[in-house]
N, C-alpha and C positions, 0 to 999 in steps of 0.2 A: 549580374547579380543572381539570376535565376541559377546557371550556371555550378556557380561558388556554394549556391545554398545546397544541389542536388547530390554532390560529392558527400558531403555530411551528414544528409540527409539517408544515400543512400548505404554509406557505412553503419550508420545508425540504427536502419531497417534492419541490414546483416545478425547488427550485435542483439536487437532486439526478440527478432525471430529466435535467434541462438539460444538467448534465455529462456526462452520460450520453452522451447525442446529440450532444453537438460531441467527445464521447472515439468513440463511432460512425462520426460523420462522419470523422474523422481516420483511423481503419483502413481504412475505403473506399479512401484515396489509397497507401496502403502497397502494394507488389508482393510478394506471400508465396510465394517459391518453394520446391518441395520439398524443397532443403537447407534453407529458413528455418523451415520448418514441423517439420521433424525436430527442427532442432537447439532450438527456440523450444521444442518437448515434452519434450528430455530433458532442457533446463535448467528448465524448469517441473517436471518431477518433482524433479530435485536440491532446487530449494525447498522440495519437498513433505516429503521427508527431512529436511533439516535444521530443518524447523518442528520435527519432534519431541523434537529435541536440546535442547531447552529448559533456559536456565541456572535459570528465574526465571518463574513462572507468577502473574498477576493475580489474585484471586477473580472479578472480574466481566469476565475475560476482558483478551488481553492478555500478549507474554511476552516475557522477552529470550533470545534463540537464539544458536545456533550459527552466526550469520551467514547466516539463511533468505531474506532480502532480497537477497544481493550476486545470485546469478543474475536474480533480474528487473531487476537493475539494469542486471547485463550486458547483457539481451534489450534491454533501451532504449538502452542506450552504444552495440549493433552494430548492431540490425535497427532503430531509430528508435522515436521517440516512439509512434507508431501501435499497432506491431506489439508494444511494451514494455507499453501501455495495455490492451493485448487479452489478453497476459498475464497482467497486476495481474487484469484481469477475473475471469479465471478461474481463476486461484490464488484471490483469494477466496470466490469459490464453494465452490470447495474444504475451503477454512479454516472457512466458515460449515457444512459437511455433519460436518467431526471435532470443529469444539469450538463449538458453536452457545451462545450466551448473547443469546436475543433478548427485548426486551423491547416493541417496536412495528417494523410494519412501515417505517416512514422508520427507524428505528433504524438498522434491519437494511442501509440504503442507504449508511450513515455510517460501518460500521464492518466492512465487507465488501466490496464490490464496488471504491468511490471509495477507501478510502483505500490500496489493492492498483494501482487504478490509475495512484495519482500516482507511485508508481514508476517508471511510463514517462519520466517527466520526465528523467531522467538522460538521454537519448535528445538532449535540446536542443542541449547542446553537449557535441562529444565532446574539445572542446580544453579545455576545465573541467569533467572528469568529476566531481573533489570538490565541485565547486559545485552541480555541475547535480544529486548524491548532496545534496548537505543542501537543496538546495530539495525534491527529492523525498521527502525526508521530514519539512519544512518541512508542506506539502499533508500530508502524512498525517496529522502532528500536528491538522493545522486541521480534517479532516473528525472524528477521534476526540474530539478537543475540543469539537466543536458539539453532537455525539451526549453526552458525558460531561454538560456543560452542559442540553441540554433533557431529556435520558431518564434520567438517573443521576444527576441531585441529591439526588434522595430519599436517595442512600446519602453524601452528606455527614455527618460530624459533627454534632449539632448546637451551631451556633455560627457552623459556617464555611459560606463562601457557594460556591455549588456551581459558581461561574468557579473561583474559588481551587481549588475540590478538582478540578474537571477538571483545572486546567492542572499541579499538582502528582501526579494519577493517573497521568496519560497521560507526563508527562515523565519518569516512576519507569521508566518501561519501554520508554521511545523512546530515548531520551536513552543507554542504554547499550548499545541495539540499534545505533544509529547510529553511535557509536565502535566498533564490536565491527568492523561491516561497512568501516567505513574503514581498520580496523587491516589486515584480512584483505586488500581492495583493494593498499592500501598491499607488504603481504609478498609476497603474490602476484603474478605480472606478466600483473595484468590486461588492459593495454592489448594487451602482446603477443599474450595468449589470444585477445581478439576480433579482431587482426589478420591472425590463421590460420585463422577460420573463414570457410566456404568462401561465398562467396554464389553461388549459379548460378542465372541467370533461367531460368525457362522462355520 
């Protein structure tokens, strides 16, 4: 078993690291100037906040909020994909120090750092920010789902196959995270908010 699980495990490291480094590579090209860095911090703490707001908490980790997402999505709608992915980074760092639920190290790749990342994605197109928001959590779904898949089958039912139970785990609590934050977008005049924040090069 140990065996079966390390092959996947260790492909999965590969493709993780990989993301890793072209999400890396990608901040390199970003210009982070000291209004972008302010303001990139106190919208990363705002997420930090509302992580706690929690409507709806997983057992194995996992919640739906008070709309904890929409600032990194903003950071990727105003400051780009880059500087949005450097974000997701480090919010999930974050996230893994308050509510850790690790079960292997690749785990810990899939369901922390990447899927906070693909946040940044809203950053692609700021003319379909709804689109470029459900691809972004599109990616998130897909990194929790791979992890749900090779690391947390064992907490399937038994009966049911541990794709089924991932894709039905993870969508219990993405699925209304994700309407919650487009609602909010939606009421809010988000586009206007990030079209008054200041950008100033150094």
């Amino acid at each position: 078993m140990e065996e079966i699980l390390s092959r996947p495990a260790v492909c999965l490291a590969l493709l993780g690291v990989l993301v890793i480094v072209i999400g890396l590579v990608r901040m390199r090209h970003e210009k982070m100037s000291t209004a972008t860095l302010v303001q990139t911090s106190l919208l990363l703490a705002l997420a930090v906040v509302l992580e706690q707001l929690r409507i709806f908490h997983m057992p194995q980790g996992g919640s739906v909020t008070a709309g904890a997402m929409v600032p990194l999505l903003l950071i990727g709608y105003r400051f780009g994909m880059g500087t949005g992915m450097l974000a997701g980074f480090a919010y999930g760092m974050i996230n893994m120090i308050q509510d850790p639920f690790i079960l292997h190290p690749v785990q810990v790749l899939f369901d922390y750092p990447l899927p906070f990342m693909a946040m940044g994605l809203a950053g692609l197109s700021r003319q379909h920010f709804y689109l470029s928001t459900g691809l972004a959590f599109l990616a998130r779904f897909g990194c929790h789902f791979i992890s749900g898949v090779v690391f947390f089958g064992s907490y399937a039912p038994e009966g049911m196959s541990p794709v089924w139970y991932s894709l039905v785990a993870n969508a219990t609590y993405l699925v209304p995270e994700m309407l919650i934050c487009c609602a909010i977008i939606k009421v809010l005049p988000v586009r206007k908010i990030a079209e008054r924040m200041v950008l100033v090069r150094d």
